[in-house]
C-alpha positions, 0 to 999 in steps of 0.5 A: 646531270642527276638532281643532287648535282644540280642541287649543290650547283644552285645552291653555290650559285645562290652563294655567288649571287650573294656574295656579288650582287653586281653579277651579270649573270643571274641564273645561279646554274648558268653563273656556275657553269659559265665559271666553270669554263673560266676555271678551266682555262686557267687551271690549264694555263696553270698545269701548262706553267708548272710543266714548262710548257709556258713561260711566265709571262705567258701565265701572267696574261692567262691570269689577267685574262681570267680575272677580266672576265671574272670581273665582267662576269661578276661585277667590279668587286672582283676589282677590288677585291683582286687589288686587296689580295682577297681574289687570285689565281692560284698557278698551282694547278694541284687545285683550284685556280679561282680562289678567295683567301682563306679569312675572306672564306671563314670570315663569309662562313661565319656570317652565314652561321647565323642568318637563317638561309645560311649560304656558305662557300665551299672550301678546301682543305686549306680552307680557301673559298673555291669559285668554281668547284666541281660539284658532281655528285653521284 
């Protein structure tokens, strides 16, 4: 991993941590990867879904799964938040799987505007908060 890499990857951490002070992991590169894993599994289990090689309710138990361990990896927010609709799985695997609606992103980004150590959240182009985005850079 070159240094701009791992400099983005801390600095989302960073993010994270921010944003879930009840996290149980606190070194922000572990915390990045360890959702980089869930990220996957669920993207997969998405592509697998939209190929029709799953059923649904076969979805339905990897989305349980991957928001179980998202709330034990990052704490009881993502309880929460998952009830109000501000955290979910996106079954479109085009994308990200692990989003934040878009106002919870731009509403997070705004606040971060003015502090001075602003800590924004990476979106994408539809403007959702992405948890695990790859940030390899070259």
């Amino acid at each position: 991993m070159n240094a701009k890499t791992l400099e983005a990857i801390k600095r989302h951490g960073e993010t994270l941590l921010a944003m879930f002070p009840g996290a149980t992991e606190k070194d922000p590169v572990a915390l990045c990867k360890k959702l980089r894993r869930i990220e996957n599994v669920t993207n997969r289990a998405a592509c697998d879904w939209c190929n029709g090689d799953t059923t649904e309710e076969e979805w339905d138990k990897a989305e349980e799964k991957a928001m179980g361990r998202l709330e034990t990896l990052l704490g009881d927010t993502v309880g929460m938040m998952a009830e109000s609709g501000e955290l979910f799985c996106n079954s479109d695997p085009r994308g990200y799987a692990l989003k934040l609606r878009s106002e919870f992103a731009q509403r997070w980004n705004h606040c971060q505007s003015e502090s001075p150590t602003p800590r924004y959240l990476h979106t994408d182009l539809g403007g959702y908060g992405i948890l695990a985005p790859d940030l390899t850079q070259s």
